[in-house]
C-alpha positions as CSV (number, residue, x, y, z in Angstrom):
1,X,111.1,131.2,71.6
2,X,114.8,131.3,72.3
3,X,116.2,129.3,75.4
4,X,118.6,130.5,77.7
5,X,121.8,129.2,78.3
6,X,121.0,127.9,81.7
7,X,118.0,126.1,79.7
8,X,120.1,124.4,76.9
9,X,122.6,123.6,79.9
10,X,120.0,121.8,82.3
11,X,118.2,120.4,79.6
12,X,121.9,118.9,78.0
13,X,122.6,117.7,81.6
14,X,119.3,115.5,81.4
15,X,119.8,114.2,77.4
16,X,123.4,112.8,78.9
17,X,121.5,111.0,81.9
18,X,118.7,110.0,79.3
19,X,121.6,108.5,77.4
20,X,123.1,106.6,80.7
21,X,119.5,105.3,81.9
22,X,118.9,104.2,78.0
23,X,122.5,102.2,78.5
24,X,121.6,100.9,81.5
25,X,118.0,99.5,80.9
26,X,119.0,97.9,77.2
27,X,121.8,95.9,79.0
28,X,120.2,95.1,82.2
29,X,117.0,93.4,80.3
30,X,119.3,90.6,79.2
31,X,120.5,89.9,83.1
32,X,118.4,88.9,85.8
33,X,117.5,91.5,88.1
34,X,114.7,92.0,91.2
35,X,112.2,92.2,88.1
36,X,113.0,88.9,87.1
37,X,111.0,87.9,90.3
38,X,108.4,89.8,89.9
39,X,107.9,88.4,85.9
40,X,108.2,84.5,87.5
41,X,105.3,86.0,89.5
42,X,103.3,86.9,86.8
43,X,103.5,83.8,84.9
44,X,102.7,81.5,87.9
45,X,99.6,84.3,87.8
46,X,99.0,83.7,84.3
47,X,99.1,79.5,84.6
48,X,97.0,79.5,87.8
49,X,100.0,78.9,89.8
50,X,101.7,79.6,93.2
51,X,103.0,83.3,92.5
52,X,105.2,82.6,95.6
53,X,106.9,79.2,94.3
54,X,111.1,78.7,93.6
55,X,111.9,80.1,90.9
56,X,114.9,78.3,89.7
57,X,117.9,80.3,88.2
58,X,117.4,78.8,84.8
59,X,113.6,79.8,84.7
60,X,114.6,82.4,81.8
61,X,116.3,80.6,79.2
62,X,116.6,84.5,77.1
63,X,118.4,85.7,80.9
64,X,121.8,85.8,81.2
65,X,122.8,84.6,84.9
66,X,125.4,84.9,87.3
67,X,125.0,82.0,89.8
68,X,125.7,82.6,93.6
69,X,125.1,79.4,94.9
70,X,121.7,79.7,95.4
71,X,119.5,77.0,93.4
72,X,116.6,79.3,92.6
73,X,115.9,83.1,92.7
74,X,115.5,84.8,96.0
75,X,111.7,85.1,96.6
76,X,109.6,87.8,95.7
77,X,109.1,89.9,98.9
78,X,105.9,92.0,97.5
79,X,102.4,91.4,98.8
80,X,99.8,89.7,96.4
81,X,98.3,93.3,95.4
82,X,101.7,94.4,93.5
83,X,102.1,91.1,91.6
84,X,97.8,92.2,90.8
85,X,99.0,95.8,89.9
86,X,101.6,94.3,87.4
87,X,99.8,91.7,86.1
88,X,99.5,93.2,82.2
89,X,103.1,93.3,81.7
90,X,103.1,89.0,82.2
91,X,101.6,89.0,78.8
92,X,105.0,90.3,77.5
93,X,108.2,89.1,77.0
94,X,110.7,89.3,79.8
95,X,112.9,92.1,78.1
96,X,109.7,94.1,76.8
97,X,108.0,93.8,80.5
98,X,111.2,95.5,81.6
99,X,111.4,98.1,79.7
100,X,108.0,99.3,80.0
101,X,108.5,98.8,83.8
102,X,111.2,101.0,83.8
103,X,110.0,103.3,81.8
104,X,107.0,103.8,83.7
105,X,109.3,104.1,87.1
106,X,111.3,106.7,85.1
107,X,108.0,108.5,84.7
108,X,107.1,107.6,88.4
109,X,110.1,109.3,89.9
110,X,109.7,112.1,87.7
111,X,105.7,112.8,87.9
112,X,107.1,112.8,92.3
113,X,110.0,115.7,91.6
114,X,107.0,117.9,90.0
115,X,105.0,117.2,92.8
116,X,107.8,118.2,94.7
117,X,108.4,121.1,93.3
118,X,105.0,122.3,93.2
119,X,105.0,121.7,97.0
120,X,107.3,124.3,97.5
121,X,105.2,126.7,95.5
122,X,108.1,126.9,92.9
123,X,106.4,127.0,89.3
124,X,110.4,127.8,87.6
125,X,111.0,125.4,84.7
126,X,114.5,125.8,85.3
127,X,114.1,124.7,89.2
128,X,112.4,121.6,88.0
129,X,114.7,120.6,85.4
130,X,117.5,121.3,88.7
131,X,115.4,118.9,90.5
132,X,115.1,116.2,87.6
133,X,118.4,116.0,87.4
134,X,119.2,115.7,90.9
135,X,116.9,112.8,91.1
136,X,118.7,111.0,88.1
137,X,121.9,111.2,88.8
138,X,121.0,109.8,92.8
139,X,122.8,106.7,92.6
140,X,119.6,104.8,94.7
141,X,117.6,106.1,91.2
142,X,120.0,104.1,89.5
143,X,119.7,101.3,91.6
144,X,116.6,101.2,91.4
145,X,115.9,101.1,87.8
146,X,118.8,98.6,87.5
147,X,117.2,95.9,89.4
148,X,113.7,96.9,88.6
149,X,112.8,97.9,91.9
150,X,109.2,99.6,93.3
151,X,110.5,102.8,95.4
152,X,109.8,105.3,92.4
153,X,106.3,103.9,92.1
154,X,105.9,104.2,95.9
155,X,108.1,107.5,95.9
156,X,104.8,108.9,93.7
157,X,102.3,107.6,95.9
158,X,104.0,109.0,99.1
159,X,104.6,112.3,97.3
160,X,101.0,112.6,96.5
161,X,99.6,111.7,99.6
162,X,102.2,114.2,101.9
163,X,100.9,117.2,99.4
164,X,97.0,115.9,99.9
165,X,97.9,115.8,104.0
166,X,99.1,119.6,103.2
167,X,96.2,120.6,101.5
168,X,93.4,118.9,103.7
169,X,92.2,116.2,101.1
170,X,92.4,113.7,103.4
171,X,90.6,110.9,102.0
172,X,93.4,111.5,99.0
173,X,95.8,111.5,101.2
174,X,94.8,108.3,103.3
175,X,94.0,106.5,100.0
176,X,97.4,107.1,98.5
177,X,99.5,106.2,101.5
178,X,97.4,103.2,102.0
179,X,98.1,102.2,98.5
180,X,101.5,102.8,99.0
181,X,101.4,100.6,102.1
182,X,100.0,97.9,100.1
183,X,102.6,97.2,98.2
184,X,105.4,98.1,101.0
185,X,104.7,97.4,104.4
186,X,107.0,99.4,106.3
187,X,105.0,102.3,105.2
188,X,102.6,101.3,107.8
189,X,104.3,103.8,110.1
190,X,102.1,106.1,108.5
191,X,99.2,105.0,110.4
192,X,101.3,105.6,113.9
193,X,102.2,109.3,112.2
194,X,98.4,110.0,111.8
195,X,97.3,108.7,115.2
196,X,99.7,110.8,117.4
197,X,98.3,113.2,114.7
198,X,94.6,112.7,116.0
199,X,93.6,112.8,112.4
200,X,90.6,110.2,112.4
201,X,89.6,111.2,108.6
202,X,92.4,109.9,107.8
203,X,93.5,107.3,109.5
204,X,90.3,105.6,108.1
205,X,90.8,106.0,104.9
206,X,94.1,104.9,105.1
207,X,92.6,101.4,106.6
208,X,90.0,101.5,104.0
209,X,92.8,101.3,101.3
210,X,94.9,99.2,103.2
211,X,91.8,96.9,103.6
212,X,90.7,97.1,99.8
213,X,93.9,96.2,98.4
214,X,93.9,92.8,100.9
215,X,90.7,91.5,99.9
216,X,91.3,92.2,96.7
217,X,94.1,90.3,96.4
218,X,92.4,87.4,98.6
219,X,89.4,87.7,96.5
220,X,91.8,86.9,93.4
221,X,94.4,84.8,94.7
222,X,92.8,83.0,97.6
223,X,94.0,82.6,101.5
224,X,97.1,80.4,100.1
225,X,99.3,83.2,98.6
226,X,99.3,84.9,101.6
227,X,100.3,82.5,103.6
228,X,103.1,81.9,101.4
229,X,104.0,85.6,101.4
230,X,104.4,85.7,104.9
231,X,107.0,82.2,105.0
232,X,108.8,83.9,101.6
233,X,109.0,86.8,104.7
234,X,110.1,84.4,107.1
235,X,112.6,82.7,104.5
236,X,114.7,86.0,104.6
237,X,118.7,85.3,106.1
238,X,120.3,87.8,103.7
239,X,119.7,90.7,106.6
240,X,123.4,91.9,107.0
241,X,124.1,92.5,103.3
242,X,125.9,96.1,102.8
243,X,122.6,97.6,100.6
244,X,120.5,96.9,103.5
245,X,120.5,100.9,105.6
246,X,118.2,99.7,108.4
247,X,119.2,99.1,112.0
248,X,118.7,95.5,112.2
249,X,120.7,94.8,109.1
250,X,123.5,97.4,110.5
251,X,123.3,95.0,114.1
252,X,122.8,92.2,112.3
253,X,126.5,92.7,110.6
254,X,127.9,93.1,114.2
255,X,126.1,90.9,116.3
256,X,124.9,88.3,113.8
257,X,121.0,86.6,113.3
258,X,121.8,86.7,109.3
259,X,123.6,84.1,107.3
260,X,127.3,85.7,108.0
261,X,130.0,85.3,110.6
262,X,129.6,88.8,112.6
263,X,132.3,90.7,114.6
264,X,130.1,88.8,118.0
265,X,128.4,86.1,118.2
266,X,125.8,87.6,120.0
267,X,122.4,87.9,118.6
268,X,120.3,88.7,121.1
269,X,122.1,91.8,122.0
270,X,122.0,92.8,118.2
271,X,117.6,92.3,118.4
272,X,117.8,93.8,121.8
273,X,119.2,96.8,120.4
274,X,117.2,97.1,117.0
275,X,114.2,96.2,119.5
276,X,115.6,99.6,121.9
277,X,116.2,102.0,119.1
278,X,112.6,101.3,117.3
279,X,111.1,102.2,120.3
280,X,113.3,105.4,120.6
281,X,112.7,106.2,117.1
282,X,108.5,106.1,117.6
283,X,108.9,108.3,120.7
284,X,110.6,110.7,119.4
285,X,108.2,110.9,116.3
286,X,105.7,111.5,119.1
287,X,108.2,113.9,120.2
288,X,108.3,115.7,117.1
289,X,104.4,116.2,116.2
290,X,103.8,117.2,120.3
291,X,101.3,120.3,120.2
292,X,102.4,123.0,122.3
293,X,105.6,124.4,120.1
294,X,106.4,127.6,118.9
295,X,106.8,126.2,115.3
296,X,103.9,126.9,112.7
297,X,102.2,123.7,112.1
298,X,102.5,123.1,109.0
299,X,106.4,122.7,109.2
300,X,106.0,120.4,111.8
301,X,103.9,118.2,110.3
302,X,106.0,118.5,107.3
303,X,108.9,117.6,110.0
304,X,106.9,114.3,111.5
305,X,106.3,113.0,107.9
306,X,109.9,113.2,106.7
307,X,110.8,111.9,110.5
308,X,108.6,109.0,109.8
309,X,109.7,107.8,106.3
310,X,113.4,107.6,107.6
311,X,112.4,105.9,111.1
312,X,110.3,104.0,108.7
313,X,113.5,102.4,106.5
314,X,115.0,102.2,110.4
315,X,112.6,100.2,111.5
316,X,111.8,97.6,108.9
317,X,114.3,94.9,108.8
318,X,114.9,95.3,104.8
319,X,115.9,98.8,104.8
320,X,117.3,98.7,101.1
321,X,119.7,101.8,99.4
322,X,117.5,101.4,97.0
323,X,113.9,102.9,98.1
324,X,116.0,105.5,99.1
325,X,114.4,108.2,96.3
326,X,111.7,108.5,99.2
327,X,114.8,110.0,101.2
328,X,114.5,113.1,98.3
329,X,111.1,114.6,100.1
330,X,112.6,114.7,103.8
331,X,115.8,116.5,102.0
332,X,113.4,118.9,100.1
333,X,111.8,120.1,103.5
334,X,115.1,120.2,105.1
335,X,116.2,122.2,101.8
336,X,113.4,124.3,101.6
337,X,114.0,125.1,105.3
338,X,117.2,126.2,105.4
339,X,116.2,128.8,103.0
340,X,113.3,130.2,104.2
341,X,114.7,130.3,107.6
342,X,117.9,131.2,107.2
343,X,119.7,128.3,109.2
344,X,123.5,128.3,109.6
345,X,125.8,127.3,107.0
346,X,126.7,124.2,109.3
347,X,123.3,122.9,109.2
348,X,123.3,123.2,105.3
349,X,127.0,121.5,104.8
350,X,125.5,118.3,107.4
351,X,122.5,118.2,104.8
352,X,124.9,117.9,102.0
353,X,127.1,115.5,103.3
354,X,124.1,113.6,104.2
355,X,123.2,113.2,101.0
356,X,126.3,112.6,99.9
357,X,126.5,109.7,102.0
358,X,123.1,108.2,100.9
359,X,124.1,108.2,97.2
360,X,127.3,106.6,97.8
361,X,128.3,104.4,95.4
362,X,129.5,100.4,96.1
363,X,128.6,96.8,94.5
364,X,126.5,94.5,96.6
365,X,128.1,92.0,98.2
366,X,126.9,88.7,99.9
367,X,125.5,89.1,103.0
368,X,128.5,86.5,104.6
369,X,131.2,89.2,103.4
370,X,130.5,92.4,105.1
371,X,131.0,91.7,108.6
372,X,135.1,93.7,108.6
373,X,133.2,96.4,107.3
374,X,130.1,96.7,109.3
375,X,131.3,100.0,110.8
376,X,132.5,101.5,107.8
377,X,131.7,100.4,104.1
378,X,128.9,98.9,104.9
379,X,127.1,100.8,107.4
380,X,127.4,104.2,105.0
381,X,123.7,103.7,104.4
382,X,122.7,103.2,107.9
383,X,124.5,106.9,108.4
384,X,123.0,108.5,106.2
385,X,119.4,107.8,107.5
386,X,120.9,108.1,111.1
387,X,122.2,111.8,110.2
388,X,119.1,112.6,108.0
389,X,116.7,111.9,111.7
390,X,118.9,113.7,113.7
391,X,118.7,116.5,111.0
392,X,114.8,116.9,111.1
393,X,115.3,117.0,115.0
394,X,117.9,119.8,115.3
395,X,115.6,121.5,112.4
396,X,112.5,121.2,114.9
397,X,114.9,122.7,117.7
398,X,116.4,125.4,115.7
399,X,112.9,126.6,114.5
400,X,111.1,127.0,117.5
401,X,109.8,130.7,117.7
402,X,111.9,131.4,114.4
403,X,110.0,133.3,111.8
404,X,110.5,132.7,108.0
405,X,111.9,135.0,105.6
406,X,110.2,136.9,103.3
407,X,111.4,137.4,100.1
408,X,111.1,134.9,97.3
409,X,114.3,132.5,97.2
410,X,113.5,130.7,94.6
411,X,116.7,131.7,92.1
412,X,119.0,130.9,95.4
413,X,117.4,127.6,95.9
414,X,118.0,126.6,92.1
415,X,121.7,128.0,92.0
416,X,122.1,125.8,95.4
417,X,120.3,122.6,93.9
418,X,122.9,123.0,90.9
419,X,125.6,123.1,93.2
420,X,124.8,120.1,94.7
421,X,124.4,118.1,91.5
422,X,128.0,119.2,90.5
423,X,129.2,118.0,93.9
424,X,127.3,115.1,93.3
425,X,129.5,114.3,90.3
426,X,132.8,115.5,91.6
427,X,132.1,113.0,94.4
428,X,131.3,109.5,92.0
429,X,134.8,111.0,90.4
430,X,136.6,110.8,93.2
431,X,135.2,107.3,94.9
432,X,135.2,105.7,91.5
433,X,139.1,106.7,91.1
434,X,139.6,105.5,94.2
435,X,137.9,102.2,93.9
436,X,140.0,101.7,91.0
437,X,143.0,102.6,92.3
438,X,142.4,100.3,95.2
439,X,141.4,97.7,92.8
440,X,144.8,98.0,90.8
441,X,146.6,97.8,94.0
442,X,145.1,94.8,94.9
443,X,145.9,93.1,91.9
């Protein structure tokens, strides 16, 4: 069967990101990354040790290092259940545990774009190579498989469970959230979602995994390993580095409570104001699933479970860039929206440009370095989730008693989906030229 060009194009566009990722995961398996953590886990696991003990920065003699100061790895920040869930790859070697992880993440992410895609009733090839491409070349994907992260792993489960919530398998729905909960806690928003939802189905089986997954892991592990996952919690001062999007790192840089020197010593003002806009952020997801709108329900659900995955990265106080790939379903609604709806072109360009802003590119830097750019550089992240909320608000407004179009959109969505990708790129052009010019000038 002969491809079309627009195939052989797409399908180019996702060999040269195959090649990048490739790149990326051969070199980054010789450095120590967030994985590197999670492997000191598994052998403590395998030797019937604490999984929660030091791990000093010279645990991997076959890991290249750069020291920071720090004596020993920063702790690994997962409940017992994920260290359970990974617990095969400790029989490998550090660099083959990684790449399989990654791999599998890869396969993660992608397995959550289909699901996607299917969501939107869109069963075009070409759309979903659009959208597989879009998700590699996010730079919070990139980030994610750099450092051997979780979010496309919990990207997947969320996925799944918002189409099982669509289609009325709740106890698939409740199981894979609460799976998904298990392994990242912040996720327990969900369970505030489905109460103002009245959904009692699900709710329970959302505590029934939630539950499950805890005893497991105190079955296997014992009562001590969570008690030293909750002082690892505790042991946290790194709040106000720049990858950290949620409000109490973005006060934290002003106002201090983290280990820098903030713009005001004041950190009771900066908790009293994280404290004030958590409680704004779960009223207005009450807000946004009230029942007596002139919006089909299905869209405002769809609305109140994008809503809560953003106030969800808000709220928690280790907001990281990178489980931003859960950021690509709330954008997919708000996508899918504007075309069946036919908002205004404005509405589309503040979707872009939030997007833009969450996949903008920058280094980490220690969390004692970013308090001069706590309202700029460093608080980009912390925009973008703040513009995406606001987003799925004005979308709630704009659609009341707003009927959808009916002809199929699909071909417009794709062409629209490409565009973005190309923007994407023109945009790392552009800040990467300017980083380097900056960088030149500075030397």
């Amino acid at each position: 069967m002969k491809l079309s060009t627009t195939r052989v194009s797409l399908l180019g566009w996702l060999a040269v990101l195959a090649v990048v990722y490739g790149l990326v995961i051969y070199f980054v398996s010789f450095y120590r990354s967030d994985f590197a953590v999670f492997y000191a886990s598994l052998q403590f696991l395998l030797h019937g040790q604490d999984i929660y003990a030091p791990v000093p920065f010279n645990a991997f003699d076959q890991i290249q290092m750069q020291h920071t100061g720090r004596l020993t790895l920063h702790p690994n920040l997962n409940p017992p259940f994920f260290t359970l869930l990974l617990s095969p790859l400790g029989w490998l070697s550090y660099q083959a545990a990684f790449w399989i992880w990654s791999l599998m993440s890869l396969g993660f992410g992608a397995i959550g774009m289909t699901l996607l895609q299917r969501a939107g009733n869109k069963r075009d090839t070409d759309y979903l190579l659009v959208m597989l491409i879009l998700l590699f070349a996010y730079f919070p994907t990139l980030t994610n498989i750099l450092i051997g992260q979780t979010a496309l792993l919990i990207f997947m489960l969320v996925t799944g469970g918002w189409i099982a919530a669509q289609q009325g398998r709740e106890r698939l729905s409740g199981i894979l959230l609460g799976l998904a909960f298990a392994i990242k806690l912040f996720l327990g928003l969900f369970l505030v979602y489905f109460l103002l939802q009245r959904r009692w189905r699900l709710t329970t089986w959302f505590l029934v995994a939630m539950a499950a997954s805890g005893l497991l892991g105190l079955a296997t592990l014992g009562s001590d390993a969570y008690r030293h996952y909750l002082q690892a919690l505790d042991s946290v001062t790194w709040q106000s580095s720049n990858w950290n999007a949620s409000a109490y790192g973005f006060f934290s840089r002003i106002f201090g409570g983290s280990e820098n020197r903030p713009l005001f010593n004041a950190p009771v003002l900066g908790k009293a104001l994280y404290y004030l806009l958590a409680a704004m952020l779960i009223a207005m997801l009450a807000w946004l699933l009230r029942r007596n709108q002139q919006i089909v329900p299905g869209v405002r659900d769809d609305l109140g479970f994008s809503f809560t995955l953003v106030a969800a990265l808000l709220i928690s106080p280790l907001g990281w860039m990178y489980y931003f790939p859960l950021l690509l379903l709330p954008f997919f609604v708000l996508f899918r929206l504007t075309h069946t709806y036919r908002l205004p072109w404005q509405f589309r360009f503040a979707l872009l440009l939030a997007l833009l802003a969450s996949s903008f590119s920058q280094l980490l830097t220690p969390a004692a370095e970013n308090s001069q750019t706590a309202f700029t550089l460093s608080a980009y992240y912390f925009y973008a989730l703040l513009a995406l909320g606001c987003l799925i608000i004005v979308a709630n407004v704009i659609l009341q008693g707003k009927r959808a179009v009916e002809t199929d959109t699909a071909e417009q969505e794709r062409a629209q989906l490409l565009s973005t990708f190309l923007i994407l790129v023109l945009y790392y052009a552009v800040t990467g030229a300017i980083f380097a010019v900056s960088k030149i000038h500075a030397s």
